[in-house]
CHARMM-style PDB file with segment names, atoms N, HN, CA, C and O in Angstrom:
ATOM      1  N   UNK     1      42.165 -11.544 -33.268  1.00  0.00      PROA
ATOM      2  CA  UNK     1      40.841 -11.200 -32.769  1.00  0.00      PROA
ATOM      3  C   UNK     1      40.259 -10.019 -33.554  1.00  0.00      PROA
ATOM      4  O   UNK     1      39.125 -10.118 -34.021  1.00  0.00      PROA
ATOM      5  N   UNK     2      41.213  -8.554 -33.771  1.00  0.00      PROA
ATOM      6  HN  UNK     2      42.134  -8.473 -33.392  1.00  0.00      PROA
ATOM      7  CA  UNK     2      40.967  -7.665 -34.795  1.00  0.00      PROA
ATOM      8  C   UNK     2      40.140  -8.171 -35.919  1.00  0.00      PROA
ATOM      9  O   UNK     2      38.960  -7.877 -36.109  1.00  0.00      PROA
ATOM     10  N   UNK     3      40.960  -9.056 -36.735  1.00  0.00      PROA
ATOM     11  HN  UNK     3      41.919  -9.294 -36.581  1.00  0.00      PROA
ATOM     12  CA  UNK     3      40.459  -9.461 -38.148  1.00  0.00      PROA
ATOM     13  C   UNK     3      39.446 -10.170 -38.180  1.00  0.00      PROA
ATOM     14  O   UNK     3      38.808 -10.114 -39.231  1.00  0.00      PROA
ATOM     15  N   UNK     4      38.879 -11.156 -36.991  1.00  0.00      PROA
ATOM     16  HN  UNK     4      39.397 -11.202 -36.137  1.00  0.00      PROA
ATOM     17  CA  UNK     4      37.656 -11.611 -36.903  1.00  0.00      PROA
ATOM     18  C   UNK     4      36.394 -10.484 -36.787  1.00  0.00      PROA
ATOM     19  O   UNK     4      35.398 -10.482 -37.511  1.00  0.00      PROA
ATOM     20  N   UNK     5      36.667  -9.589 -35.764  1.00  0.00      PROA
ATOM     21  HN  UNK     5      37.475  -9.591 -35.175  1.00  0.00      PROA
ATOM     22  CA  UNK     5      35.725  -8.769 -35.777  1.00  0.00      PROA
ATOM     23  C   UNK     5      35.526  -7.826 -36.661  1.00  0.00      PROA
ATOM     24  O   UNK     5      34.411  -7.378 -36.929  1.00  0.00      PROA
ATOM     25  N   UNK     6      37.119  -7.271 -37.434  1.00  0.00      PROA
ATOM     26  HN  UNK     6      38.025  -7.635 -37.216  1.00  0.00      PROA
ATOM     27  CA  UNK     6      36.904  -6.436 -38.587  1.00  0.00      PROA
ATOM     28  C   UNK     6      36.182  -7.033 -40.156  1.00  0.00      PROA
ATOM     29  O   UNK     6      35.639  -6.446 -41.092  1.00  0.00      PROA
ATOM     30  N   UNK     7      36.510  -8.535 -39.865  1.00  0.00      PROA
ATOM     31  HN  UNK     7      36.951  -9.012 -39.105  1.00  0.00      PROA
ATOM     32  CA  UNK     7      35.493  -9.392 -41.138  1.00  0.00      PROA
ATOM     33  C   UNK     7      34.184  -9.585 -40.992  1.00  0.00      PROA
ATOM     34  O   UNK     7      33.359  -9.534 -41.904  1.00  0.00      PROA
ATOM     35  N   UNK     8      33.902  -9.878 -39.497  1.00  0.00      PROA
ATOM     36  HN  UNK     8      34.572  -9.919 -38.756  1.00  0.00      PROA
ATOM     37  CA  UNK     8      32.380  -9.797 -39.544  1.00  0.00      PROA
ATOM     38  C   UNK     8      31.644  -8.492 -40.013  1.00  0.00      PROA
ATOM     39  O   UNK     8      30.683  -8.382 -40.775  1.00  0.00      PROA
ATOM     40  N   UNK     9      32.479  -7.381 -39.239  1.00  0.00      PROA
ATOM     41  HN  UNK     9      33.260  -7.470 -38.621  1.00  0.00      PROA
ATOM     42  CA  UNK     9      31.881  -5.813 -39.416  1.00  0.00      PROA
ATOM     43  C   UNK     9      31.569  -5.946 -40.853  1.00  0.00      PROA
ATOM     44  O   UNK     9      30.419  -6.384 -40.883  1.00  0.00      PROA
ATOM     45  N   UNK    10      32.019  -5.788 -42.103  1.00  0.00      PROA
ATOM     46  HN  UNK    10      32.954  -5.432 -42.078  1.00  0.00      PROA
ATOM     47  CA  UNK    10      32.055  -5.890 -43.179  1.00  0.00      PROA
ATOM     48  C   UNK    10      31.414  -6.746 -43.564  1.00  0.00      PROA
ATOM     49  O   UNK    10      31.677  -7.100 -44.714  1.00  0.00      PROA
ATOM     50  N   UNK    11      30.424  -7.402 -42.924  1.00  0.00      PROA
ATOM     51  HN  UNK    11      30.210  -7.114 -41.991  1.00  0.00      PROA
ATOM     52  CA  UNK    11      29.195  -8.157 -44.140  1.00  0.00      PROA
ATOM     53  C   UNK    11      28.541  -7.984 -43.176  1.00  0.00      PROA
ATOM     54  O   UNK    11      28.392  -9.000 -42.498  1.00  0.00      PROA
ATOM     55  N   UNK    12      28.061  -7.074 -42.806  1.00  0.00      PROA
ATOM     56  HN  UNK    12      28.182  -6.248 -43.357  1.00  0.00      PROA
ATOM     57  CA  UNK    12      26.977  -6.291 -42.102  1.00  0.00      PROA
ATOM     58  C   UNK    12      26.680  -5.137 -43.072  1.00  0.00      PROA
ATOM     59  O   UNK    12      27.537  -4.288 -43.319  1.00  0.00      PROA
ATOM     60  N   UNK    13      25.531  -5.120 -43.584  1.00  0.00      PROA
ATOM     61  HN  UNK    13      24.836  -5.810 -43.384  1.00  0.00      PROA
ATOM     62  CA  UNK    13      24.906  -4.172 -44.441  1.00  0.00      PROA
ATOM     63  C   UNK    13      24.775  -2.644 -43.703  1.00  0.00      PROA
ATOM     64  O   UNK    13      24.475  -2.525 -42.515  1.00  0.00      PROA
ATOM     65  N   UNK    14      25.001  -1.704 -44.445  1.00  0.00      PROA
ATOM     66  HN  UNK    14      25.244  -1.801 -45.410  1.00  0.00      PROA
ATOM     67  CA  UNK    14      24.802  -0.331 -43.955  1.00  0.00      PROA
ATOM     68  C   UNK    14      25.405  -0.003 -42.025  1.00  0.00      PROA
ATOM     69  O   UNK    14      24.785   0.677 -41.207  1.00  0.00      PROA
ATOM     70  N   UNK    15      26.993  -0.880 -41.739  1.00  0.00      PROA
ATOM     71  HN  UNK    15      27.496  -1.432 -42.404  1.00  0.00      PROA
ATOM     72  CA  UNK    15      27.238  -0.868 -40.377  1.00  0.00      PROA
ATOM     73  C   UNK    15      28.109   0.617 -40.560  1.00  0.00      PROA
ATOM     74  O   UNK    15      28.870   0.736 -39.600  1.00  0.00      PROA
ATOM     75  N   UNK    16      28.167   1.250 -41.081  1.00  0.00      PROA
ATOM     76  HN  UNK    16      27.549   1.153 -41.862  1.00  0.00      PROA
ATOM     77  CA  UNK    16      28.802   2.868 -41.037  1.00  0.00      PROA
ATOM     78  C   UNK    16      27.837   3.826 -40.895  1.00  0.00      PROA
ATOM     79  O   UNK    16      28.071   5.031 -40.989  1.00  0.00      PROA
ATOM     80  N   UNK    17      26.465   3.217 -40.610  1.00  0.00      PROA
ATOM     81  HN  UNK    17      26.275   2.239 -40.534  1.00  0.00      PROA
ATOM     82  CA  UNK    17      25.405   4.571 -39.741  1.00  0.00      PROA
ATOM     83  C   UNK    17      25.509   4.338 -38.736  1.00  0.00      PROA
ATOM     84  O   UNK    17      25.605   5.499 -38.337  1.00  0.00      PROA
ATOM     85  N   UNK    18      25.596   3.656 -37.712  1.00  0.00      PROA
ATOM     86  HN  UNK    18      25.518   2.713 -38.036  1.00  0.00      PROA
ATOM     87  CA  UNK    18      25.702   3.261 -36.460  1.00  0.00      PROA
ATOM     88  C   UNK    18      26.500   4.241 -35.666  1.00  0.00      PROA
ATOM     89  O   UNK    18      26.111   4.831 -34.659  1.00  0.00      PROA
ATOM     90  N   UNK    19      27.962   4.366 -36.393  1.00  0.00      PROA
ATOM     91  HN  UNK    19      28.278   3.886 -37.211  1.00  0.00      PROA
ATOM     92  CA  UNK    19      29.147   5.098 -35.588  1.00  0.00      PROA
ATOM     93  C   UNK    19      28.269   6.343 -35.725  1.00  0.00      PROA
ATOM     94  O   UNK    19      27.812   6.937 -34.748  1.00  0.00      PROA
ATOM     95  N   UNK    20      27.986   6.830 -37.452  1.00  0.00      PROA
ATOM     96  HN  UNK    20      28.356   6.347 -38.246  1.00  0.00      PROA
ATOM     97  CA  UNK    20      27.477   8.172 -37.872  1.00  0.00      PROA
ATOM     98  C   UNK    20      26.206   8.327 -35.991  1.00  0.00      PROA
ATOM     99  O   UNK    20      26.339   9.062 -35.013  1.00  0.00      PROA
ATOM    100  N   UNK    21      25.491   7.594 -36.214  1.00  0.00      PROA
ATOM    101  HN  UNK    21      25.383   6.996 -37.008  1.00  0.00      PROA
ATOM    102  CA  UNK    21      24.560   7.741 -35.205  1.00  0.00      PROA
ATOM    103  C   UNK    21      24.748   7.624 -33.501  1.00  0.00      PROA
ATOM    104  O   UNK    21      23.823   7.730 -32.695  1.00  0.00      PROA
ATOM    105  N   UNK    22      26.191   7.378 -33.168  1.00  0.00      PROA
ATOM    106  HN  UNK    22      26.942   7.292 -33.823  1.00  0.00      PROA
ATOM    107  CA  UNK    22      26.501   7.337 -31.994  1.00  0.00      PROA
ATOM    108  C   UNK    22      26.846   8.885 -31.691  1.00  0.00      PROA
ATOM    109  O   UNK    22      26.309   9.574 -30.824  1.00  0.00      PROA
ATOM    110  N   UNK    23      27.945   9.317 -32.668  1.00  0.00      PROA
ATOM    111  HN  UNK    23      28.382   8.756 -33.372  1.00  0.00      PROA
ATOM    112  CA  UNK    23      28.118  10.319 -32.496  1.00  0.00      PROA
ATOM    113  C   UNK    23      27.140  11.738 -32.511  1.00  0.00      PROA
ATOM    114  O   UNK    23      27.490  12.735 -31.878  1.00  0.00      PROA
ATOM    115  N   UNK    24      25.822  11.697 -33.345  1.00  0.00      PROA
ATOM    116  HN  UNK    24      25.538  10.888 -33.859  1.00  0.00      PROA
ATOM    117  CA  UNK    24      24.680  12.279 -33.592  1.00  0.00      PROA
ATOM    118  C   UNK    24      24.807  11.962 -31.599  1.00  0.00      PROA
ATOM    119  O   UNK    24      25.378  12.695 -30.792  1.00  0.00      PROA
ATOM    120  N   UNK    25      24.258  10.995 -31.384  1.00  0.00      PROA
ATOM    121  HN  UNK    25      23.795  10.399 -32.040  1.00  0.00      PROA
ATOM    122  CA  UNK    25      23.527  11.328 -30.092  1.00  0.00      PROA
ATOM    123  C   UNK    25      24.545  11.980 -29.183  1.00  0.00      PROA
ATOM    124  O   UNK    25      24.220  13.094 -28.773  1.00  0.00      PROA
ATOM    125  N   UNK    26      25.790  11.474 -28.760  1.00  0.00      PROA
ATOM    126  HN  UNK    26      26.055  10.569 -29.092  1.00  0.00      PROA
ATOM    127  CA  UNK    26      27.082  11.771 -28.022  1.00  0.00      PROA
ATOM    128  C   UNK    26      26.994  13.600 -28.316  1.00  0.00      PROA
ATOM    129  O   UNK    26      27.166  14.360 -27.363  1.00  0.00      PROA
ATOM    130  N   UNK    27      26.698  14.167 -29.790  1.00  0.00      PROA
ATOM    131  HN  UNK    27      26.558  13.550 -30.564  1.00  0.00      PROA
ATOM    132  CA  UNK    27      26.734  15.527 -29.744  1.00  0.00      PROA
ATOM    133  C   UNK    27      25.517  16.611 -29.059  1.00  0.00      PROA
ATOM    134  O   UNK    27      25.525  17.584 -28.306  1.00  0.00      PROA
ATOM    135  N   UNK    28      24.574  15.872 -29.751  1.00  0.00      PROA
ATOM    136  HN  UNK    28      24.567  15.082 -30.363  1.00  0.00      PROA
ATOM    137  CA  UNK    28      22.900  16.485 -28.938  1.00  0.00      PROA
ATOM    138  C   UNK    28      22.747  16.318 -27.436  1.00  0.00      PROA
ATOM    139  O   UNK    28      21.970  17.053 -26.827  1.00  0.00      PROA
ATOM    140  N   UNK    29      23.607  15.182 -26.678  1.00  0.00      PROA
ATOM    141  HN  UNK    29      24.239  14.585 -27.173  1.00  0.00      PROA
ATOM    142  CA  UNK    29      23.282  14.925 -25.212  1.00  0.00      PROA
ATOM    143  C   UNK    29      24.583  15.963 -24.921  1.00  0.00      PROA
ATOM    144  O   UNK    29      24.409  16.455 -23.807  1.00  0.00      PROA
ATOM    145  N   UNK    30      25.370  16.280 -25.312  1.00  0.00      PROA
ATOM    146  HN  UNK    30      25.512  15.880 -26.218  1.00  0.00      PROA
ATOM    147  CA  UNK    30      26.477  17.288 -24.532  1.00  0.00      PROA
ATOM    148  C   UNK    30      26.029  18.543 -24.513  1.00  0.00      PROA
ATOM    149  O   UNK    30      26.092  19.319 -23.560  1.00  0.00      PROA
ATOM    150  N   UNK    31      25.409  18.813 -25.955  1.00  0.00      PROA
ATOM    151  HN  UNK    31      25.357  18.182 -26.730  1.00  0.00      PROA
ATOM    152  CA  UNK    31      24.861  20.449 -26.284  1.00  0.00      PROA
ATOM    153  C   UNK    31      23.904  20.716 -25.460  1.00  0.00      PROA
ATOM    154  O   UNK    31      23.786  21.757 -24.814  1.00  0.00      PROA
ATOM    155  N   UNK    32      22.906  19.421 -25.451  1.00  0.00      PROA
ATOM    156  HN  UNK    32      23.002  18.575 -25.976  1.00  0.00      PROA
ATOM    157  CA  UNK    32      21.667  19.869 -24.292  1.00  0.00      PROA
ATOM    158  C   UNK    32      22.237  20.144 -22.785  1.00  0.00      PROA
ATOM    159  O   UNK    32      21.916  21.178 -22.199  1.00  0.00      PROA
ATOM    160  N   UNK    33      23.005  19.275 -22.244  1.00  0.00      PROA
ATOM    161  HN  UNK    33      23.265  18.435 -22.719  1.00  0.00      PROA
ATOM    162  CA  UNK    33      23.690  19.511 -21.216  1.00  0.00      PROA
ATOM    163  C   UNK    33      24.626  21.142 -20.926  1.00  0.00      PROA
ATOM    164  O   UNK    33      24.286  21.815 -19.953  1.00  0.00      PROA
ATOM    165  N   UNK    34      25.364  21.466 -21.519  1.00  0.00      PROA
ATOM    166  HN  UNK    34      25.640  20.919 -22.310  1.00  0.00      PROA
ATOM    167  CA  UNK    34      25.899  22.685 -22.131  1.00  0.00      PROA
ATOM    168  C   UNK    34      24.742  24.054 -22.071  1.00  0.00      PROA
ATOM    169  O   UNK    34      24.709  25.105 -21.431  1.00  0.00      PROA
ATOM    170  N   UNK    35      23.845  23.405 -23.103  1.00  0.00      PROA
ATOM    171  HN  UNK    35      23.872  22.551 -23.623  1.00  0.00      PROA
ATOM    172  CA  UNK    35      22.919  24.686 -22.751  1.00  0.00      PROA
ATOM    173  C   UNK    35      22.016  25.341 -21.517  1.00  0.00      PROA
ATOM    174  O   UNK    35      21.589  26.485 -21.364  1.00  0.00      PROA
ATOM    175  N   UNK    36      21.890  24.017 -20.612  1.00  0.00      PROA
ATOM    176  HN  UNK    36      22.237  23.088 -20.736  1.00  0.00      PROA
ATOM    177  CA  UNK    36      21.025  23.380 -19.317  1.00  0.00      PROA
ATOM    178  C   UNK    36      22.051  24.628 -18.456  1.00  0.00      PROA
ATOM    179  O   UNK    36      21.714  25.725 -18.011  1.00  0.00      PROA
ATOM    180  N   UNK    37      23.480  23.897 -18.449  1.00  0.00      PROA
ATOM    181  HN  UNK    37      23.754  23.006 -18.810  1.00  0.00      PROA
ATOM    182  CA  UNK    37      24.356  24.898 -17.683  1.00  0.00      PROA
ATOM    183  C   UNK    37      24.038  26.428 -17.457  1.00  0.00      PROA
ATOM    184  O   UNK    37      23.779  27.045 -16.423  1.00  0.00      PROA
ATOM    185  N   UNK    38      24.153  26.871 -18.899  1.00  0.00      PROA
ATOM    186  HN  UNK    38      24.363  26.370 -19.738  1.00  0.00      PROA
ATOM    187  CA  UNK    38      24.454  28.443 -18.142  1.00  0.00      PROA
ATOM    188  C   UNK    38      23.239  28.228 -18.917  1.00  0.00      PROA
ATOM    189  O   UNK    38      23.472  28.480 -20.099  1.00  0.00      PROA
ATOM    190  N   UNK    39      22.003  27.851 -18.716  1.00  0.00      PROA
ATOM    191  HN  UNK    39      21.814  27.646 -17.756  1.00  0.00      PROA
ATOM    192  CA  UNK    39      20.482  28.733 -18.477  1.00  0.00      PROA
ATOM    193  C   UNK    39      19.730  28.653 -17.270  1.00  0.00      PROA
ATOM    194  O   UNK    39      18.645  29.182 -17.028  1.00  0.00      PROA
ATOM    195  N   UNK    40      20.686  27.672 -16.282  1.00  0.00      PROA
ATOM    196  HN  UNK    40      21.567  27.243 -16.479  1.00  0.00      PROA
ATOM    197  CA  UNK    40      19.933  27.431 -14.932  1.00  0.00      PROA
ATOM    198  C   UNK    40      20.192  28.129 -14.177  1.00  0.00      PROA
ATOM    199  O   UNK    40      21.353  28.386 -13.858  1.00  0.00      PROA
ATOM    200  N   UNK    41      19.004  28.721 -13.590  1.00  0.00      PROA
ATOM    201  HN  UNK    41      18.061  28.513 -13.849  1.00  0.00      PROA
ATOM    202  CA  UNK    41      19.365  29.878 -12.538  1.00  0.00      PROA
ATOM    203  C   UNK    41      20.105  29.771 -11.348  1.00  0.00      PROA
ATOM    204  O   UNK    41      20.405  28.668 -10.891  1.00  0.00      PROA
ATOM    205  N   UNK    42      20.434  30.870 -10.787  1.00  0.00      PROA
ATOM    206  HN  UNK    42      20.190  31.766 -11.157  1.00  0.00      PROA
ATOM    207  CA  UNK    42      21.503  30.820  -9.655  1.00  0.00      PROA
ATOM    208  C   UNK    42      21.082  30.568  -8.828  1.00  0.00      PROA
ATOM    209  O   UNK    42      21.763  30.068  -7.933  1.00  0.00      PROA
ATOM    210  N   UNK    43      19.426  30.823  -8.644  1.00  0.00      PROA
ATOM    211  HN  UNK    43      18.872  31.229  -9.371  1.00  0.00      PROA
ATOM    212  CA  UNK    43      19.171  30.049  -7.081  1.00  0.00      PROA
ATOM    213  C   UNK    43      18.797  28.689  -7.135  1.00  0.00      PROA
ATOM    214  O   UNK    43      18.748  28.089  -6.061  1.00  0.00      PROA
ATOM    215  N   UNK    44      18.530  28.097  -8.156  1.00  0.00      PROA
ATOM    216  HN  UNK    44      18.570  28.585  -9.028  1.00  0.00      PROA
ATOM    217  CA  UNK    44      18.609  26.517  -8.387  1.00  0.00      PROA
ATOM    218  C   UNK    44      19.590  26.155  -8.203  1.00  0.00      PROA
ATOM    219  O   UNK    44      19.663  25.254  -7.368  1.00  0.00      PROA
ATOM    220  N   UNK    45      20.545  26.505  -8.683  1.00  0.00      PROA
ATOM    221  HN  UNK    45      20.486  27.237  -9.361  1.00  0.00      PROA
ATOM    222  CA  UNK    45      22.185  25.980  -8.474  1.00  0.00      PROA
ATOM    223  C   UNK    45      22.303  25.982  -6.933  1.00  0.00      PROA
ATOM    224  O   UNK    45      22.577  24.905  -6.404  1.00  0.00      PROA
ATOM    225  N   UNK    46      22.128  27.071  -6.155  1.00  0.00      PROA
ATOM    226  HN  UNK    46      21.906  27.946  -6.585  1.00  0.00      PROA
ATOM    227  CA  UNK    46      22.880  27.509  -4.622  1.00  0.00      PROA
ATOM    228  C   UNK    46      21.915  26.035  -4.218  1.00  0.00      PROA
ATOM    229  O   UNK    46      22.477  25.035  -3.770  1.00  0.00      PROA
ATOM    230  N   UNK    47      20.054  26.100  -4.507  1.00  0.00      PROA
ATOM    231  HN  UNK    47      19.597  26.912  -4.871  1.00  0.00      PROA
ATOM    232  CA  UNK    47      19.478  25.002  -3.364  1.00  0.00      PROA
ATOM    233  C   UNK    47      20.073  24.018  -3.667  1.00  0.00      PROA
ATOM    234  O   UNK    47      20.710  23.564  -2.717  1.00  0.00      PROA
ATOM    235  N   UNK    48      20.189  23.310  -4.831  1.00  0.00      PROA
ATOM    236  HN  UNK    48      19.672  23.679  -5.603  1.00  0.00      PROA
ATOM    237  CA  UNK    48      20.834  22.149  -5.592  1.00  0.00      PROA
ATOM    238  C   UNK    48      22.187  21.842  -4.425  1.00  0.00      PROA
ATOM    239  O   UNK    48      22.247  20.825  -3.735  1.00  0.00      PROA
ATOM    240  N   UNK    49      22.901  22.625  -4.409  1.00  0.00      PROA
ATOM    241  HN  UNK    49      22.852  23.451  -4.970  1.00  0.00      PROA
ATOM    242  CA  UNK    49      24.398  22.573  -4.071  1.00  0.00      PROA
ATOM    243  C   UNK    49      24.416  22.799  -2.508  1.00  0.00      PROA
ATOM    244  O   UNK    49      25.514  22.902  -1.960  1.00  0.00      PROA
ATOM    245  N   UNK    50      23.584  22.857  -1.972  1.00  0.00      PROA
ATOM    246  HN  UNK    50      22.692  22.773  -2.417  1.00  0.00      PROA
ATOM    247  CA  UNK    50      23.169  22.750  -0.639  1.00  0.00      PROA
ATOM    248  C   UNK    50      22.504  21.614   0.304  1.00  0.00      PROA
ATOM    249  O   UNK    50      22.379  21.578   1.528  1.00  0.00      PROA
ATOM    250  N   UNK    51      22.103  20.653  -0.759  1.00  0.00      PROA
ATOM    251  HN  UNK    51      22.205  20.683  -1.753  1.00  0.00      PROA
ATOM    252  CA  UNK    51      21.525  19.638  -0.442  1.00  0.00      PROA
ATOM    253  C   UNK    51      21.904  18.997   0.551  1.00  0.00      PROA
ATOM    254  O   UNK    51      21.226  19.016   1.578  1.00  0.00      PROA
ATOM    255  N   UNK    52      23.186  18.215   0.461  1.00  0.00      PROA
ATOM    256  HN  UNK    52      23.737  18.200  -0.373  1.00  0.00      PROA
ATOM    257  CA  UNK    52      24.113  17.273   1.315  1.00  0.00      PROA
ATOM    258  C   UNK    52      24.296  18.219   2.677  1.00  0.00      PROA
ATOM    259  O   UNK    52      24.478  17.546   3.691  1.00  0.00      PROA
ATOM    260  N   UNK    53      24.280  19.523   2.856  1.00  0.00      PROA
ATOM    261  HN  UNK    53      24.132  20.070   2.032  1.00  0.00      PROA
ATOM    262  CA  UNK    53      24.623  19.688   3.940  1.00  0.00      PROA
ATOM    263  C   UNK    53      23.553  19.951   4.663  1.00  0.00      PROA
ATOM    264  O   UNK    53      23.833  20.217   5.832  1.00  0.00      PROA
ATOM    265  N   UNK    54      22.066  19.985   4.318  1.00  0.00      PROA
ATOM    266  HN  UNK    54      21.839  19.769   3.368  1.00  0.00      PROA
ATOM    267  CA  UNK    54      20.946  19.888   4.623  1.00  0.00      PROA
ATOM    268  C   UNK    54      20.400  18.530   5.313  1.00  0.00      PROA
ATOM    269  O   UNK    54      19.576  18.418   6.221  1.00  0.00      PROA
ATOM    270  N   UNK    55      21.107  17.539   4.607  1.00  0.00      PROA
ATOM    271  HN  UNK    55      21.776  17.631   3.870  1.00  0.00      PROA
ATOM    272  CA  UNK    55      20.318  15.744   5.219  1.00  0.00      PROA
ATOM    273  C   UNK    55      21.156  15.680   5.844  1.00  0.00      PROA
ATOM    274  O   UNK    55      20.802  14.943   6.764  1.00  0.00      PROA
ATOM    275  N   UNK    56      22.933  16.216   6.127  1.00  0.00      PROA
ATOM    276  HN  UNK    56      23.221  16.815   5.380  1.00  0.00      PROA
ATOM    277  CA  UNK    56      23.754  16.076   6.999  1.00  0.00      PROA
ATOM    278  C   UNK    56      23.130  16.570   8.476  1.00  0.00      PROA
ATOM    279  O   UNK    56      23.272  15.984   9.549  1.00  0.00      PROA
ATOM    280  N   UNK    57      22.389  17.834   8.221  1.00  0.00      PROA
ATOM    281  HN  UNK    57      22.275  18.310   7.349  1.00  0.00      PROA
ATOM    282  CA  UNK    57      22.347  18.584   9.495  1.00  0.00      PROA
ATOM    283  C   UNK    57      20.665  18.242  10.252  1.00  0.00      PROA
ATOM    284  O   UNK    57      20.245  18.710  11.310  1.00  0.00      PROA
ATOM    285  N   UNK    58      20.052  17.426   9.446  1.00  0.00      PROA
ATOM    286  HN  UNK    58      20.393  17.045   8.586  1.00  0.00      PROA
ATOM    287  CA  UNK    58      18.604  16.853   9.438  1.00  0.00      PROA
ATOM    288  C   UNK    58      18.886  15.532  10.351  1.00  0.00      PROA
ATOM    289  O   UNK    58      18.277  15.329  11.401  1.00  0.00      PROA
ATOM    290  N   UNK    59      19.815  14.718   9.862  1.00  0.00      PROA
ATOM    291  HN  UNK    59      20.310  14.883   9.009  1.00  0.00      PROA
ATOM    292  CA  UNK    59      20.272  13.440  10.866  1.00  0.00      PROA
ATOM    293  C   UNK    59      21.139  13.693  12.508  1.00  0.00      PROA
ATOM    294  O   UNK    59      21.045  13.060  13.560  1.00  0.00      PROA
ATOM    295  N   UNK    60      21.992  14.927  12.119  1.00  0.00      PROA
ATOM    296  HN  UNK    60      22.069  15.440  11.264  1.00  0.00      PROA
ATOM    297  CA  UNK    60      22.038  15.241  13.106  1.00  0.00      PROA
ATOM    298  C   UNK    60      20.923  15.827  14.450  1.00  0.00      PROA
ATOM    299  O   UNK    60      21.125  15.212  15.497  1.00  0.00      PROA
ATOM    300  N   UNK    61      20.163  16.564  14.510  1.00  0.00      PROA
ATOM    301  HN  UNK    61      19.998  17.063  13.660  1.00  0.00      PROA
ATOM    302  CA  UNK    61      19.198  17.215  14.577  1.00  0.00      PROA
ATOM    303  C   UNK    61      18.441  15.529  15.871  1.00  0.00      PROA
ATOM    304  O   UNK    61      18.296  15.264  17.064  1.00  0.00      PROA
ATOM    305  N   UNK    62      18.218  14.926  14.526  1.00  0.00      PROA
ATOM    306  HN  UNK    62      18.336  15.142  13.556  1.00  0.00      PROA
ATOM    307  CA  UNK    62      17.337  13.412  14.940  1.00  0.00      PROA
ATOM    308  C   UNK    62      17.840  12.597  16.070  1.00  0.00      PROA
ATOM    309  O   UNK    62      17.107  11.963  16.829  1.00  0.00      PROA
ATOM    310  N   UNK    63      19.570  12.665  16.161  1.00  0.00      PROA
ATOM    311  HN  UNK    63      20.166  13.180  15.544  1.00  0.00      PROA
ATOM    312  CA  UNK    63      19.800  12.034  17.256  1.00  0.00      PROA
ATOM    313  C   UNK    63      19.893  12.707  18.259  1.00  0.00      PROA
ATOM    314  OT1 UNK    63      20.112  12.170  19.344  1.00  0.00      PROA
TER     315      UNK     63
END
């Protein structure tokens, strides 16, 4: 099964930008993520991270 797919790969014109270009994106979507981290403020984080126990205590409330 290897050698079928490794023969097709190989008469595919220019198929070694593809990987080059997976990894391009795989690096820019981690860094952006990474940088997102420690530039988001602490009280975004606390409301963010408070959420679930907010619709928890909202349904309660209702019945």
């Amino acid at each position: 099964m290897f050698k079928f797919v490794k023969g097709y790969m190989e008469t595919i014109e220019g198929v070694a930008t593809y990987p080059m270009i997976s990894l391009l994106i795989f690096f820019v979507f981690f860094t952006l993520l990474f940088w997102w981290v420690f530039t988001a403020s602490k009280s975004y984080i606390k409301e963010v991270s408070e959420l679930p126990f907010e619709e928890d205590n909202q349904q309660n409330l209702e019945l």
